[in-house]
C-alpha positions as CSV (number, residue, x, y, z in Angstrom):
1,X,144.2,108.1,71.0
2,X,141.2,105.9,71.6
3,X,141.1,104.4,75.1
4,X,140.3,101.2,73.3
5,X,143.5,100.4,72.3
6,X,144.9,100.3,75.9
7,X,142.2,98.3,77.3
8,X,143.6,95.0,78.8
9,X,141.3,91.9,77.7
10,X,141.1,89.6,80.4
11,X,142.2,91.9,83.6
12,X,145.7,93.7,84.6
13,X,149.1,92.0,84.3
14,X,149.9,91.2,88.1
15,X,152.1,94.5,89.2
16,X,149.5,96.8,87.9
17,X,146.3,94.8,89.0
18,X,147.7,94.8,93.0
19,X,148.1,98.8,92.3
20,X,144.7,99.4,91.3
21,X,143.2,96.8,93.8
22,X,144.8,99.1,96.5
23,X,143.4,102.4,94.7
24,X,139.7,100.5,94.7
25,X,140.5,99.5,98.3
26,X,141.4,102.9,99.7
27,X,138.3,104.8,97.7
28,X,135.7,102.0,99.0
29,X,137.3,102.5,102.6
30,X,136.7,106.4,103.0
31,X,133.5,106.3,101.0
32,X,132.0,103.4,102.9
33,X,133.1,104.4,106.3
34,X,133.0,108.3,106.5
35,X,129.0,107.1,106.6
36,X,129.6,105.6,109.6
37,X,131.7,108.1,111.8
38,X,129.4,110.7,110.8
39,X,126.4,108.8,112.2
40,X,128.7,108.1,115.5
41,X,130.2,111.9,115.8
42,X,126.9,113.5,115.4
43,X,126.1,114.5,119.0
44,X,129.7,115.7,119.5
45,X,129.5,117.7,116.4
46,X,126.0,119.2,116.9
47,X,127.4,120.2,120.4
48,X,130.2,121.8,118.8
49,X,128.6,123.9,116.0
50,X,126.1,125.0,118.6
51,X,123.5,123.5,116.4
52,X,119.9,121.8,117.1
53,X,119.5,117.7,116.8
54,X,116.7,117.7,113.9
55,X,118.7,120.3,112.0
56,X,122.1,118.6,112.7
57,X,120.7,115.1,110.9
58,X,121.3,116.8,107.7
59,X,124.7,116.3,108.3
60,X,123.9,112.8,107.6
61,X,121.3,112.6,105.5
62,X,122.7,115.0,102.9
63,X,125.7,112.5,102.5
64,X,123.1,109.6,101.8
65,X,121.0,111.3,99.4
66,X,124.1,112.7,97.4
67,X,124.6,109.5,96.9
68,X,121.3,108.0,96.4
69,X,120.3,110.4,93.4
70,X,123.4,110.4,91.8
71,X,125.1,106.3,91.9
72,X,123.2,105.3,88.3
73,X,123.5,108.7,86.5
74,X,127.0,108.6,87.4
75,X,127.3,104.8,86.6
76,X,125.9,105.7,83.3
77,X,128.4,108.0,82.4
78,X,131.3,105.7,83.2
79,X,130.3,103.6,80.5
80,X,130.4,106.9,78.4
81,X,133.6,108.5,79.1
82,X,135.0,105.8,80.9
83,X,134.6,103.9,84.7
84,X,138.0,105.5,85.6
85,X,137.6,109.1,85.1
86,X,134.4,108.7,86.8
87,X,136.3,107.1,89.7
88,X,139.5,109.6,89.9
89,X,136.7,112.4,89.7
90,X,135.1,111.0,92.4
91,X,138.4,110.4,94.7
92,X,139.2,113.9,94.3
93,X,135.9,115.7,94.8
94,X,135.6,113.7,98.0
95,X,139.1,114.5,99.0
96,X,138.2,117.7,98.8
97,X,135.2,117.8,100.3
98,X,136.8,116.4,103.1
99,X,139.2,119.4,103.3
100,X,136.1,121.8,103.6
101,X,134.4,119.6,106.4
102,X,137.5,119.7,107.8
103,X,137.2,123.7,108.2
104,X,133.9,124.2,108.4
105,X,133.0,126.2,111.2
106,X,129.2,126.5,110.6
107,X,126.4,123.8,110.8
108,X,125.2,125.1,107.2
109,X,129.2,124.9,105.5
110,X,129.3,121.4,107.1
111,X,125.5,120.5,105.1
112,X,126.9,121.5,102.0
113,X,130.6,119.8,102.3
114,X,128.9,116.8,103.0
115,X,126.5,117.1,100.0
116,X,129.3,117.6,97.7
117,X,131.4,114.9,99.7
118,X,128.4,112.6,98.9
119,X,128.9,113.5,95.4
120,X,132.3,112.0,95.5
121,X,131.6,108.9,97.4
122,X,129.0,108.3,94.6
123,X,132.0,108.4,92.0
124,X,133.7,106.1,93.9
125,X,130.5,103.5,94.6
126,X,128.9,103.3,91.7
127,X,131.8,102.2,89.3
128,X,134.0,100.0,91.4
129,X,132.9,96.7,91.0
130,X,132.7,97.5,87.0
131,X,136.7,98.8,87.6
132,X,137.1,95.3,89.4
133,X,135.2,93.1,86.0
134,X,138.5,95.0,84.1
135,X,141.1,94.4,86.5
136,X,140.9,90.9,87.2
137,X,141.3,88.1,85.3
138,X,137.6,86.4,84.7
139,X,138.6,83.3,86.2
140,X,139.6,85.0,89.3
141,X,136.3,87.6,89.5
142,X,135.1,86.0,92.1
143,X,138.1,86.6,94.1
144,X,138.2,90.3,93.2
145,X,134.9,90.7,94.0
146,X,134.7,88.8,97.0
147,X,137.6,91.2,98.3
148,X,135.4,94.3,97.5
149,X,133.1,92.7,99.4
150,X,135.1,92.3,102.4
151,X,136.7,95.8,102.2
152,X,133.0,97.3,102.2
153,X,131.9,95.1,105.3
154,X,134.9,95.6,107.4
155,X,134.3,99.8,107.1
156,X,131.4,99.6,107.8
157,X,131.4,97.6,111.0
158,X,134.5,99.2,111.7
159,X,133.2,102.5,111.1
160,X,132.2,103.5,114.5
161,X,135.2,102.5,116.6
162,X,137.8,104.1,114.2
163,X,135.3,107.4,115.1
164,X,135.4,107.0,118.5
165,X,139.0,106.2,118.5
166,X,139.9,109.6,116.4
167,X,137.6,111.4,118.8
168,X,139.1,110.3,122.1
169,X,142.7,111.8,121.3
170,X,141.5,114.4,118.9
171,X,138.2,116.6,118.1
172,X,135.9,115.8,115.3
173,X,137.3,118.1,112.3
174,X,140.1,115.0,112.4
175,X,137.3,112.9,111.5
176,X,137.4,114.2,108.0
177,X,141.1,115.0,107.8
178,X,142.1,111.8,107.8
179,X,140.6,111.4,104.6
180,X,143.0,114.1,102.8
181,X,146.3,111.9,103.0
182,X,144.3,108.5,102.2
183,X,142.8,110.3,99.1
184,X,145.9,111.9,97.8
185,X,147.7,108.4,97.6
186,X,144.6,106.5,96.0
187,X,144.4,109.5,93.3
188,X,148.5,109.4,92.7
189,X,147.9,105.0,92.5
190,X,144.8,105.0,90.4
191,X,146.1,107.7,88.0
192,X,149.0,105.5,86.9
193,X,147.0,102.2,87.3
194,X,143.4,102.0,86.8
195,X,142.1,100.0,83.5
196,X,140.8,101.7,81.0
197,X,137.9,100.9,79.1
198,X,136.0,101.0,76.2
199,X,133.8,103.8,76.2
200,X,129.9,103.9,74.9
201,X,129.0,105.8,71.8
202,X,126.0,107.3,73.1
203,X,125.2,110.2,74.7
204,X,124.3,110.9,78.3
205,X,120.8,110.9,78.9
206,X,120.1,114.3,81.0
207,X,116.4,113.4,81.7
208,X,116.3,110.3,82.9
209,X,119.1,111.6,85.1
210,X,116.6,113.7,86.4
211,X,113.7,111.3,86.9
212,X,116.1,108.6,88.3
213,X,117.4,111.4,91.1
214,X,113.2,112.0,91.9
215,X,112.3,108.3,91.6
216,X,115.4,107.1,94.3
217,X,115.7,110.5,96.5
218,X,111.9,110.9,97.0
219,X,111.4,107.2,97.6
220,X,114.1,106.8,100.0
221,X,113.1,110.0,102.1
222,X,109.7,108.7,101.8
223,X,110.6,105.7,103.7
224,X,113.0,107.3,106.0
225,X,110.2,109.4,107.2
226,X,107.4,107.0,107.2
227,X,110.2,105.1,109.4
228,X,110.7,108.3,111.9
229,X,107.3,109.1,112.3
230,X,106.8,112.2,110.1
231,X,103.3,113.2,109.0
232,X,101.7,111.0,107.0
233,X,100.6,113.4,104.4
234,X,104.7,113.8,103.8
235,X,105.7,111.0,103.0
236,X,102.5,110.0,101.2
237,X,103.7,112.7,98.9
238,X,106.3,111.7,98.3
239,X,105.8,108.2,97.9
240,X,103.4,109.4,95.2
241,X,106.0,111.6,93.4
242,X,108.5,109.0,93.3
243,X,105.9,106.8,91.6
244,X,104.8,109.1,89.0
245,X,109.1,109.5,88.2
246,X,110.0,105.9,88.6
247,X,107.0,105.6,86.0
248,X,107.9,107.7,83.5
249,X,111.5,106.5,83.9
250,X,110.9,103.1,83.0
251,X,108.7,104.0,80.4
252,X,111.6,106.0,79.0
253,X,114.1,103.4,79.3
254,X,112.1,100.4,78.2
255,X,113.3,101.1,74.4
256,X,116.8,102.1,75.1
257,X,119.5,99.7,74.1
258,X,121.8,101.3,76.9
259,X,119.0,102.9,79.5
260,X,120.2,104.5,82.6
261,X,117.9,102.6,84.9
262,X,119.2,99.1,83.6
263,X,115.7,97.3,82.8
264,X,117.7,95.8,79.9
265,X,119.4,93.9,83.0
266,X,116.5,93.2,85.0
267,X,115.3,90.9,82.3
268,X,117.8,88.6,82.9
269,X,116.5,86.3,85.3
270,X,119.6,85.7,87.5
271,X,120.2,88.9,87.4
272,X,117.0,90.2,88.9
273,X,116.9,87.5,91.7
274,X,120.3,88.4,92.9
275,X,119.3,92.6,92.8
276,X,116.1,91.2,95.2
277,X,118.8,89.1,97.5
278,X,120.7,91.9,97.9
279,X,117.9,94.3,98.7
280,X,116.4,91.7,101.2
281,X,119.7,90.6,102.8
282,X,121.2,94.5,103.2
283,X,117.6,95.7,104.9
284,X,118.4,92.7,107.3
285,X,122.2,93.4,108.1
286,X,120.8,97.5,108.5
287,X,118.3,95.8,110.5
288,X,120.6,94.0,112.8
289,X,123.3,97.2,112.8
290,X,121.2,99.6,114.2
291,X,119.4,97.6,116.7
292,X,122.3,95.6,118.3
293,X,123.9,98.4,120.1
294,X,120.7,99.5,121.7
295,X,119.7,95.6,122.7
296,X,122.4,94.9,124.1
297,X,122.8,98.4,126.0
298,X,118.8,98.5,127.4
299,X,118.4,94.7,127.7
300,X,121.5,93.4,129.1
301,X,123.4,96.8,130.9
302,X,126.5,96.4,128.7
303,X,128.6,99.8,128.1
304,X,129.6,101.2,125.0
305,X,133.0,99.7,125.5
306,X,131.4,96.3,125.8
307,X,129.2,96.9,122.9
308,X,132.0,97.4,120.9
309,X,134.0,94.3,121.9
310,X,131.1,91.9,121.6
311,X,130.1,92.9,118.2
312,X,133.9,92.9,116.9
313,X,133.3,88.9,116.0
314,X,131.1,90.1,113.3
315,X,133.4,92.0,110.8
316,X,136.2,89.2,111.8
317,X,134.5,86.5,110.5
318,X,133.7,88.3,107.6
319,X,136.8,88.6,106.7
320,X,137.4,84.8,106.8
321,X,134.1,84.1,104.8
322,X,134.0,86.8,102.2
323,X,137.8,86.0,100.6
324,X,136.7,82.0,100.8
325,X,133.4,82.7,99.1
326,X,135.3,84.4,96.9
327,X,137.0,80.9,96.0
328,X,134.3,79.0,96.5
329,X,132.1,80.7,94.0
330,X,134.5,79.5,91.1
331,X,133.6,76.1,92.1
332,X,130.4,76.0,93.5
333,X,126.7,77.5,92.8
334,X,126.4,81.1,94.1
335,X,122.6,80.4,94.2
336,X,123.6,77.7,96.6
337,X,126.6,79.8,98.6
338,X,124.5,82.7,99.0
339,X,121.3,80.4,100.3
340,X,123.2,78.8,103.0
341,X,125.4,82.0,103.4
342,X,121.7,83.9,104.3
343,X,120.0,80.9,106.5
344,X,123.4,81.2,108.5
345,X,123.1,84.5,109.0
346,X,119.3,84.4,109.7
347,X,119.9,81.8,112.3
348,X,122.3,84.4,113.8
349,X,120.3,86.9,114.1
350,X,117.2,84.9,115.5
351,X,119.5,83.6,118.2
352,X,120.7,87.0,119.2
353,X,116.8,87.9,119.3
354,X,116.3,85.3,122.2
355,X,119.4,85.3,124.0
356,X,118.8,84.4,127.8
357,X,118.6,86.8,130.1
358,X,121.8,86.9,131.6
359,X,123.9,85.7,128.8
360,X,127.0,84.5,128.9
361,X,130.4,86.6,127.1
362,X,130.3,83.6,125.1
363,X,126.5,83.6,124.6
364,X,127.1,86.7,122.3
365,X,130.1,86.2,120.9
366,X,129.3,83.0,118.7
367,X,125.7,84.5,117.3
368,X,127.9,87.6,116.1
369,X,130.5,85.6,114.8
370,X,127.7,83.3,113.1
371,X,126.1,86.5,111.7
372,X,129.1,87.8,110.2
373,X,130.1,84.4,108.9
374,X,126.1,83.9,106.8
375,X,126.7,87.1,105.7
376,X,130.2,87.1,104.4
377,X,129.3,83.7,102.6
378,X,126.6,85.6,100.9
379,X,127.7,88.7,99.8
380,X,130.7,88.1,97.4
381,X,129.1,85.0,95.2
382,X,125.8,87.3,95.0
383,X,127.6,90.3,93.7
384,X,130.0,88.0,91.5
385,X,127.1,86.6,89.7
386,X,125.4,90.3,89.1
387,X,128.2,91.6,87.9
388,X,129.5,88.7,85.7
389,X,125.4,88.2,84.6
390,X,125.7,91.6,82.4
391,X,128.0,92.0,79.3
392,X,130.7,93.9,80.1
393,X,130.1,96.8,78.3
394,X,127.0,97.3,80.8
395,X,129.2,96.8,84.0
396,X,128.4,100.3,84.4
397,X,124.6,99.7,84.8
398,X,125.6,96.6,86.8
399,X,127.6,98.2,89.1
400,X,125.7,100.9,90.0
401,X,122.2,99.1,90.2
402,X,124.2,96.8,92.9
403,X,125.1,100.1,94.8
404,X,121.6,101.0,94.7
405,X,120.5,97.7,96.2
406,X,122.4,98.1,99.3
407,X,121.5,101.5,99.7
408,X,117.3,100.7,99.0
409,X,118.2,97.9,101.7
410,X,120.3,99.6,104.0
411,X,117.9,102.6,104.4
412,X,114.7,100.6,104.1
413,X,116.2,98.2,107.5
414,X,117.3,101.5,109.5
415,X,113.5,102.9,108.9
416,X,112.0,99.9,110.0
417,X,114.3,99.8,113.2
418,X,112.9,104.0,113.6
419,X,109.8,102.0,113.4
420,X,110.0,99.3,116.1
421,X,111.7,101.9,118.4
422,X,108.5,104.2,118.4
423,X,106.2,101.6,118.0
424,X,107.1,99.2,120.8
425,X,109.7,100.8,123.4
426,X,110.3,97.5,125.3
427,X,110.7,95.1,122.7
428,X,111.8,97.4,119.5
429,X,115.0,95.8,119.1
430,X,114.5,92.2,119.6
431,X,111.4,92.8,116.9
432,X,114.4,94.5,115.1
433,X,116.6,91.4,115.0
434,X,113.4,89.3,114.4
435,X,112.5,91.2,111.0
436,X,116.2,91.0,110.3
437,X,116.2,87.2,110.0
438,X,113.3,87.3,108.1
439,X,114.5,89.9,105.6
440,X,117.8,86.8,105.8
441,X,115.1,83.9,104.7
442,X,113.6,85.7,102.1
443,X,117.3,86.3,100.4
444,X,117.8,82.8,101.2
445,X,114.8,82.3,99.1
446,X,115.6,84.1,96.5
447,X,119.2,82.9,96.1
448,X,117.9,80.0,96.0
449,X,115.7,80.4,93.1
450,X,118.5,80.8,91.1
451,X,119.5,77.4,91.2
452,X,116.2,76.4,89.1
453,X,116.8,75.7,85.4
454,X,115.9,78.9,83.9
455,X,118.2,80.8,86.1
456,X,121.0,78.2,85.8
457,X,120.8,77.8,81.8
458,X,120.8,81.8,81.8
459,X,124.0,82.0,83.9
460,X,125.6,78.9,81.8
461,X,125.0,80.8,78.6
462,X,126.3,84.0,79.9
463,X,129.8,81.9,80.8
464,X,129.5,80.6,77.3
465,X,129.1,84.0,76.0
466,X,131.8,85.5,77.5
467,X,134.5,82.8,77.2
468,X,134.1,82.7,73.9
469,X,134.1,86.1,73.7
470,X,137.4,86.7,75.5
471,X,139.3,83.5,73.1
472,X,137.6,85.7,70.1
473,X,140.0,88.7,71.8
């Protein structure tokens, strides 16, 4: 039987839609925050395995670049054989995974669990917002998607205290145990509730799989290691390689009525201004991430504990503002929402640049909470206008090209902090926060764009387009 025929029109009916929001919930959770504990359990876990610092990164950076060369191919193929199986495949190869990094003894078992745990998290990342267009109702996207965001936010800030909660009663193999249970109830949930879709009628395209894993995996180590210092020659390789790929990939998908790379999407100007928002705003929350903890530790003298506390205003208030942009979206401009959302946020971080020198609890606390509150704003009506920009039967290539966003941001903002660290010892950080609020205005900028007529009259007759399309179902 064709999948077709069970495919819902206009989202879930209520019962089932709170089901699969739960199984999208609990896959975003692990996915999104197994990043983080890694990053914070690395010293403890090197020390364990016996193994050296620069061969123990791998640990990390396989994870990432899993993920980085595989989030559009397998995008791609969920608009083939449809965005659930790609997500349930995903949920259990990262259960999995996590089993095997659960017993791996050796720094080189670890490497590779991660790898294919990487693998997984990619199923999960690159189709969930598409699973959200087909489990909502359309006029409660922004809603759905606003929730996505906050889930993704809140794990990752979260990230590093749940780690050093599970480490300070247990060792670090319960790191990625944890994940075994969690996964087992999202894949029992989502088996029994996810949408399905229509599926595409072409077939996977193998080589621009290929070029797309070279054009995103080169460039992104190319920028990781321009960002820690490696030798130039490196990373001027493979900047070069990346070009040469990225090249050839767009030339291939230029023509394609369905390409993997979605240049089909780009043309659409909303679309592409709210792909360059995310880029610019993610580099400046990475930015801001990894820079905080060491300002306020070699500036101001406070301990990890402290840290901790004083940057805890930042995922709260995101939780407030990402579920009320959510609403607001549906009401309001998200060229507008996400504008303000990103000079708030910028305005944060510039303010935590030039805090006094002996600031005041309360000093700190309200530039985190006005950080978290910018961004939150932003987030949810950006991604609910790229998603809701593309014709549904590309909220595959939608999806996954927002996943690759935040990645290209996130790990562009974390070089640059690499950067400012070696570069200028004393004042790295606070240079950190500064490029962060710059990376903020020129989202704002961008977000702002949108409201101009071409972008508005492009994101009216998408609305038009799609409501008439959903009264023609």
């Amino acid at each position: 039987m064709s999948s077709a025929v069970t495919e819902h029109p206009d989202g879930l009916p209520r019962p089932q839609r709170n089901r699969a929001i739960l199984t999208i919930a609990l896959g975003l959770i692990m996915a999104v925050m197994d990043g983080a504990i890694a990053n914070v359990a690395l010293p403890t876990i090197a020390r364990n395995l016996d193994a050296a610092p620069a061969f123990s990164i791998w640990i990390v950076n396989g994870y990432q670049l899993a993920i980085t060369i595989s989030l559009l191919p397998l995008a791609s193929l969920g608009e083939i054989i449809g965005y659930r199986r790609v997500y349930l495949a995903g949920l259990m190869l990262f259960t999995l995974a996590s089993l095997f990094c659960a017993l791996s003894h050796t720094l080189l078992l670890l490497t590779v669990a991660r790898i294919v745990q990487g693998f997984g998290a990619a199923g999960i990342l690159s189709v969930n917002t598409a699973l959200v267009r087909f489990t909502y109702p359309h006029a409660l996207l922004g809603r759905g998607i606003g929730f996505n965001a906050l889930v993704v936010a809140v794990s990752a800030a979260v990230g590093p205290t749940v780690a050093a909660a599970i480490l300070a009663v247990g060792t670090w193999p319960y790191l990625f145990a944890v994940n075994i249970p969690i996964g087992i109830a999202a894949l029992a949930l989502g088996s029994r509730c996810l949408p399905h879709t229509n599926r595409a009628g072409h077939a996977f395209d193998w080589q621009s799989a290929g070029l797309s894993a070279i054009t995103f995996g080169l460039g992104i180590a190319a920028i990781d290691s321009a960002g820690h210092g490696e030798a130039p020659s490196l990373y001027l390789a493979e900047f070069a390689i990346a070009t040469a790929a990225g090249f050839l990939l767009v030339q291939r998908q230029t023509h394609m009525s369905s390409p993997l790379l979605p240049v089909d999407l780009l043309r659409i100007p909303v679309f592409a201004l709210s792909i360059g928002t995310s880029i610019a705003s993610f580099c400046g929350q990475m930015l801001a991430f990894v820079a905080i903890p060491f300002y306020l530790e070699s500036r101001f003298g406070y301990s990890a504990v402290q840290i901790g506390l004083l940057i805890t205003p930042w995922p709260i208030t995101v939780a407030f503002a990402a579920p009320l942009a959510g609403r607001l979206v549906e009401r309001h401009s998200a060229g507008l929402l996400g504008g303000v959302g990103l000079l708030l946020f910028a305005l944060g971080l510039g303010t935590l640049a030039l805090l006094p020198d002996n600031p005041s609890i309360a000093d700190v606390v309200w530039r985190m909470a006005l950080s978290g509150a910018g961004f939150g704003l932003f987030q949810t009506p950006n991604n609910r206008t790229m998603i809701a920009a593309a014709p549904r039967e590309r909220s595959g290539g939608a999806s996954g090209l927002l996943g690759t966003a935040r990645l290209l941001g996130q790990t562009t903002g974390a070089a640059l902090v690499a950067l400012f660290l070696a570069r200028y010892p004393a004042q790295g950080t606070r240079y950190a926060l500064l490029a962060g609020a710059g990376f903020a205005l020129l989202g704002a900028a961008l977000s702002m764009l949108r409201l101009s007529s071409v972008g508005a009259q492009g994101l009216e007759r998408v609305r038009v387009h799609e409501g008439q399309r959903l009264k023609g179902e």
